[in-house]
N, C-alpha and C positions, 0 to 999 in steps of 0.2 A: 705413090709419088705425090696425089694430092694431098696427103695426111702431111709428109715433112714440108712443101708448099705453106700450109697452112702454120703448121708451129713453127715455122720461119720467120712469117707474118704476126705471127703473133709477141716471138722472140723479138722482134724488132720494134712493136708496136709498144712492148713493155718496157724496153730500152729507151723509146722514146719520152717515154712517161717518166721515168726515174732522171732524164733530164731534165722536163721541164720542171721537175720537184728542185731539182737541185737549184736552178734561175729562182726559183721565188723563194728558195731559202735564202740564198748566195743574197737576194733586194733588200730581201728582209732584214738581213745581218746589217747591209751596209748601208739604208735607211735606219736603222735601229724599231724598226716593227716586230713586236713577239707577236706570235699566237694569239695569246691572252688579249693584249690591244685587237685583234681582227676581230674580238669577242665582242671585246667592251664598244668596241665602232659598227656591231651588227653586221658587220662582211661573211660574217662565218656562224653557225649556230653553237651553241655549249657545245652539243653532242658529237659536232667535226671538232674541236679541237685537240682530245683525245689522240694521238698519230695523225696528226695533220700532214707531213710531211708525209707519210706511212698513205694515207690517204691521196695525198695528189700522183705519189708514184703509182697505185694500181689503178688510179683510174677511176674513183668511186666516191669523188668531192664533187657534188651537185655543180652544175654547168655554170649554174645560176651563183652559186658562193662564188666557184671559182674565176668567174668573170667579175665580181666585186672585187676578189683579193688583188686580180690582175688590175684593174681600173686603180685601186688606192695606192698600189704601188707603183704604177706612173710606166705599166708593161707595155710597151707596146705589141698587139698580138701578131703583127706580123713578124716584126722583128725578132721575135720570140719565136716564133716556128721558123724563120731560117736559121736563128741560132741551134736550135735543137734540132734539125732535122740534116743540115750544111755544115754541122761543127761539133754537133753530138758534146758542146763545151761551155757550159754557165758562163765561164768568164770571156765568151766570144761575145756576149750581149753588147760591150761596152766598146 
């Protein structure tokens, strides 16, 4: 019982991540920010840019970038965690 508990927890935890990848794709888009730009502005190192996207979903974009990407793009991180957490829906941010 603790086993499915846990990959419940975890299924959800990864659900929640592939959302908030999708919110700072979805900014991205609609500021006109690539990747490449979060490179050339030091938000991000060369070596995340490679599945950046691929990278916020599992969880494994240093805390530290990803709280630059979110400050340049104007996140606000609360609003960002009830959007994803209350709506499970990128386009609820707005």
């Amino acid at each position: 019982m603790c086993q499915g508990s846990q990959s419940s927890r975890e299924e959800s935890w990864a659900k929640l991540q592939q959302v908030y990848a999708a919110l700072i794709k979805a900014q991205m888009e609609k500021q006109g920010v690539s990747v490449r730009q979060l490179v050339e502005e030091r938000k991000i190192k060369a070596s995340q840019r490679n599945r950046f996207y691929e990278r916020v979903a599992e969880g494994s974009l240093p805390c530290k970038e990803l709280n630059k990407v979110l400050a340049r793009l104007d996140i606000d991180q609360i609003r960002a965690a009830l959007t994803v957490r209350c709506f499970a829906d990128p386009d609820a941010y707005e």
